[in-house]
PASEBA-1860 file (N, C-alpha, C; in nm, 3 decimals):
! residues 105
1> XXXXXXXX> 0.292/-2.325/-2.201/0.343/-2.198/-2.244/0.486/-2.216/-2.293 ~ 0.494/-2.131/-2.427/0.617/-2.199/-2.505/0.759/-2.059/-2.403 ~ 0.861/-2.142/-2.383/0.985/-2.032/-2.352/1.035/-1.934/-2.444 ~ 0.989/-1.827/-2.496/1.034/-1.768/-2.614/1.129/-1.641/-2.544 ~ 1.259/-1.643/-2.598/1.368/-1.576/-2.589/1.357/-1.407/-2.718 ~ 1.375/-1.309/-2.628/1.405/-1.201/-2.778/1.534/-1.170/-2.778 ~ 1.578/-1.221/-2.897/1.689/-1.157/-2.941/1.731/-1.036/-2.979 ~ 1.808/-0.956/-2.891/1.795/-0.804/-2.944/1.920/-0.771/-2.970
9> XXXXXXXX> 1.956/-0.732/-3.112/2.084/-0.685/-3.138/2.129/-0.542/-3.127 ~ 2.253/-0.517/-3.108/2.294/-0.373/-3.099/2.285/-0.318/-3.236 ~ 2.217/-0.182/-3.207/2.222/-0.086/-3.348/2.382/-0.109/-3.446 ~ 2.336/-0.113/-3.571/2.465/-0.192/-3.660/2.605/-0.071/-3.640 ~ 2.563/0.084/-3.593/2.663/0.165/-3.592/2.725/0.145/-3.466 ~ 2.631/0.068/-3.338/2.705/0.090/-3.223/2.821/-0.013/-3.211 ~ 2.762/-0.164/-3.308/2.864/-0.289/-3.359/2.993/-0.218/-3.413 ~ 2.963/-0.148/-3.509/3.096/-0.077/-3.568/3.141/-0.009/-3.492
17> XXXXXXXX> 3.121/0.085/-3.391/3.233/0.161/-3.249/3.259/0.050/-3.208 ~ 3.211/-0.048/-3.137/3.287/-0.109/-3.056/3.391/-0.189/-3.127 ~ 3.390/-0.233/-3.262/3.472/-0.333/-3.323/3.618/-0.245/-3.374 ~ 3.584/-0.090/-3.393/3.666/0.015/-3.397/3.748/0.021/-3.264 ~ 3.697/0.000/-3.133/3.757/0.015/-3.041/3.822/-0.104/-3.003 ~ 3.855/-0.200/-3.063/3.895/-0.375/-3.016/4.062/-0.320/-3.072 ~ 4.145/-0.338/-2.925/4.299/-0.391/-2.939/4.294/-0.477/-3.025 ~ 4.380/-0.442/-3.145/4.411/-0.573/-3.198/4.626/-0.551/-3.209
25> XXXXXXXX> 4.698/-0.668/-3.226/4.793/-0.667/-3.269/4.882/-0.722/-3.422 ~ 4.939/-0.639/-3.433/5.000/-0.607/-3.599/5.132/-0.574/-3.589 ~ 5.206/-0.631/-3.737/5.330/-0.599/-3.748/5.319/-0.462/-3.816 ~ 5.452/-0.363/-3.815/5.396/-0.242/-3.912/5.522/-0.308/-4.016 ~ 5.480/-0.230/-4.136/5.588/-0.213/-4.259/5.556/-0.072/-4.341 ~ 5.630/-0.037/-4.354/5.640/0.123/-4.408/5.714/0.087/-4.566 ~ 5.577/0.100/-4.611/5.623/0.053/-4.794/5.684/0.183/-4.866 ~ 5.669/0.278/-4.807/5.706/0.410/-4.881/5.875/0.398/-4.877
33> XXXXXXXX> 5.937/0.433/-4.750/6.060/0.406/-4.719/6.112/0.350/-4.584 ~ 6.133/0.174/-4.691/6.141/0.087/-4.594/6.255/0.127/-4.491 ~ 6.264/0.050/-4.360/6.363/0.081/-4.275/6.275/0.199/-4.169 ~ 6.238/0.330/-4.230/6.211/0.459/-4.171/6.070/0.479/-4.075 ~ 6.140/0.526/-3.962/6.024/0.503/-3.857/5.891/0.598/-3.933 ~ 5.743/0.571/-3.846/5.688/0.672/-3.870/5.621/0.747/-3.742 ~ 5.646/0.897/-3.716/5.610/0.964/-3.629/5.470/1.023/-3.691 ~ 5.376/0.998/-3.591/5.207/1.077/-3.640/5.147/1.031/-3.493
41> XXXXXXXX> 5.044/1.190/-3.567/4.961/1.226/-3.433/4.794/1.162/-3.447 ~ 4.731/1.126/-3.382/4.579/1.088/-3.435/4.482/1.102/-3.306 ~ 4.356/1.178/-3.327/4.286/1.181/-3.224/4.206/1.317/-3.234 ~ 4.130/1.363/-3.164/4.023/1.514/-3.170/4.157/1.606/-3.098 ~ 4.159/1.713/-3.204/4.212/1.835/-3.117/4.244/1.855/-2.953 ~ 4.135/1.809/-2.919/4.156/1.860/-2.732/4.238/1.703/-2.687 ~ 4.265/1.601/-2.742/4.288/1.478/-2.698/4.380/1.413/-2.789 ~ 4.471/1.508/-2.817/4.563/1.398/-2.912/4.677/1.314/-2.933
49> XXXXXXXX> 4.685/1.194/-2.887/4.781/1.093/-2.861/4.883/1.120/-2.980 ~ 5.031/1.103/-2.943/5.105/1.091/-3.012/5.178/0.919/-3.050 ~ 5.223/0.846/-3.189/5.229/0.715/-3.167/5.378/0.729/-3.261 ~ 5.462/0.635/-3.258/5.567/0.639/-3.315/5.610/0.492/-3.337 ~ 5.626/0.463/-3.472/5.628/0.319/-3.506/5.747/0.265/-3.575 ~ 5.795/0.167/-3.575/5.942/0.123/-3.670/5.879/-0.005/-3.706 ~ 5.966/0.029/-3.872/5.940/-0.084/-3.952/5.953/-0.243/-3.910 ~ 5.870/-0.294/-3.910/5.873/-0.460/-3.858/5.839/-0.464/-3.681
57> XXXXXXXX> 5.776/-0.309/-3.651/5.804/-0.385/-3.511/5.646/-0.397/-3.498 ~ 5.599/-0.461/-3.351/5.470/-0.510/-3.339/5.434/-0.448/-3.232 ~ 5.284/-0.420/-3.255/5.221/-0.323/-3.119/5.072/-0.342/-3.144 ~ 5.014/-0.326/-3.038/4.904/-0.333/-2.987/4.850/-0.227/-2.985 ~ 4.712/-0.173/-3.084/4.639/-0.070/-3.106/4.524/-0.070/-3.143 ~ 4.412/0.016/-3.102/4.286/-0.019/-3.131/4.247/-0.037/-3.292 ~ 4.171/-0.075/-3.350/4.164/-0.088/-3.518/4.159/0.028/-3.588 ~ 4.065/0.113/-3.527/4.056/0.214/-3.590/4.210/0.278/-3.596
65> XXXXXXXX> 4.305/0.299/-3.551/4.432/0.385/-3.550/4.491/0.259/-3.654 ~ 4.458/0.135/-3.668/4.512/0.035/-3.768/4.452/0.083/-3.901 ~ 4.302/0.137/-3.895/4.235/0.157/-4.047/4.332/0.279/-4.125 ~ 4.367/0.381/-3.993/4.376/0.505/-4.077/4.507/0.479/-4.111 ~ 4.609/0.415/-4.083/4.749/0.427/-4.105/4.745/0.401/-4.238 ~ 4.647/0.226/-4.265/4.648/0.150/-4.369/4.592/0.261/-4.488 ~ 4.498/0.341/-4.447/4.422/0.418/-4.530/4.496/0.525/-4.607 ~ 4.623/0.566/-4.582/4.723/0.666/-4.636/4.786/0.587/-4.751
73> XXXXXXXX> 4.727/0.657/-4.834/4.783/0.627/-5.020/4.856/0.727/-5.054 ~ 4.941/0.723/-5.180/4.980/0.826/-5.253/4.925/0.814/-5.381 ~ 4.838/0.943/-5.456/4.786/0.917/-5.651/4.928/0.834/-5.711 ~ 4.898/0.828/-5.809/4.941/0.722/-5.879/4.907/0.811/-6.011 ~ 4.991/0.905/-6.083/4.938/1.007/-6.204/5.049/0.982/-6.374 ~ 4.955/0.975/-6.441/5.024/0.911/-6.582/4.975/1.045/-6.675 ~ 5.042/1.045/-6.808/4.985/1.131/-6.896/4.937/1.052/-7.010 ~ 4.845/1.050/-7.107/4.800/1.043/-7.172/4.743/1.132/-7.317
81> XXXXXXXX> 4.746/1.134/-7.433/4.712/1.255/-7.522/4.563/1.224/-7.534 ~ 4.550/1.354/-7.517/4.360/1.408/-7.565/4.313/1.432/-7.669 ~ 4.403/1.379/-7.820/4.372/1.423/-7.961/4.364/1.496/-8.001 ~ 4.405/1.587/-7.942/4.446/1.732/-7.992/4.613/1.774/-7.960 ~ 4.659/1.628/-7.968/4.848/1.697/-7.967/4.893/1.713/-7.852 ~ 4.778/1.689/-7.750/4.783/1.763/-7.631/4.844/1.614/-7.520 ~ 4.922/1.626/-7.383/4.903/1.516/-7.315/4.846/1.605/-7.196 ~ 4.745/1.506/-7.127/4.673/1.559/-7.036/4.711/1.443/-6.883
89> XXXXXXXX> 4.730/1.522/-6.794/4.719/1.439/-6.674/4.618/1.398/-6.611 ~ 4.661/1.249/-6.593/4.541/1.137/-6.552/4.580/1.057/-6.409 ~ 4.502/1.062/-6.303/4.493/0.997/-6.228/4.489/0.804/-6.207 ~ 4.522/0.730/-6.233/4.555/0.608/-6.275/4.527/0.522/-6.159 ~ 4.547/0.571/-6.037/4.541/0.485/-5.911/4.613/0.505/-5.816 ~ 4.602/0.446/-5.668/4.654/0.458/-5.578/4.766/0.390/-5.532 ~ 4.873/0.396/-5.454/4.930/0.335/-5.389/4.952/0.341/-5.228 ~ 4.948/0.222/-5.153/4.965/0.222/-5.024/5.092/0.262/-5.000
97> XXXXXXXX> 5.109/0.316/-4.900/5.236/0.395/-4.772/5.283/0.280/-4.697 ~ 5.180/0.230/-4.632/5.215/0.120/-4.526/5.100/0.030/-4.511 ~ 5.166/-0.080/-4.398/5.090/-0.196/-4.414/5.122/-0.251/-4.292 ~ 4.980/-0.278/-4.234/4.949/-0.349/-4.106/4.910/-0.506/-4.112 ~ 5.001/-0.615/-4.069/4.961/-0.728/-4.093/4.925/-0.790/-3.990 ~ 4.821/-0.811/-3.928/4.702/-0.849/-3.810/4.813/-0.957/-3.714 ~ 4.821/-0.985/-3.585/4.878/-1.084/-3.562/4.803/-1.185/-3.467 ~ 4.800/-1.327/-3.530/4.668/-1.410/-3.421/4.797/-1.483/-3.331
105> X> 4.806/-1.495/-3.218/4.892/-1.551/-3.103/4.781/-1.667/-3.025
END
């Protein structure tokens, strides 16, 4: 009788909570205006942690509070003419706020 093992993996959304929930550590940099701390709140209404960060310093936070910081852009808006004489505003792209750089120790 052969030893056969089942491999059973976790549902691929429950992989993504837990990898959302992994401490990781990062430097911050605040590309908008360097130097300037940033004060923000993140979390559900009934539960909401307050976090307060300065440029270059390093802290330990779960990823997900790393995704959303990284995730704050500002548009990026140009004008362009529409052939009719006209210039029309155009959306062109994004720019990042800030930037989390992972740290392996």
């Amino acid at each position: 009788m052969k030893d056969e093992t089942v491999n059973i993996q976790k549902d691929p959304k429950e992989r993504k909570k837990e990898w959302l929930k992994e401490k990781i550590t990062f430097e911050f940099f605040n590309l908008e205006e360097a130097g300037a701390p940033l004060p923000f709140s993140y979390g559900p209404a009934d539960n909401i942690k307050k976090y307060y960060l300065l440029h270059g310093g390093k802290y330990t936070y779960p990823r997900e509070i790393v995704q959303h910081i990284e995730s704050r852009q500002t548009p990026l808006w140009g004008y362009k003419p529409n052939g009719k004489g006209q210039m029309v505003k155009n959306l062109e792209g994004y720019k990042s706020r800030f930037q989390c750089r992972q740290l392996f120790e």
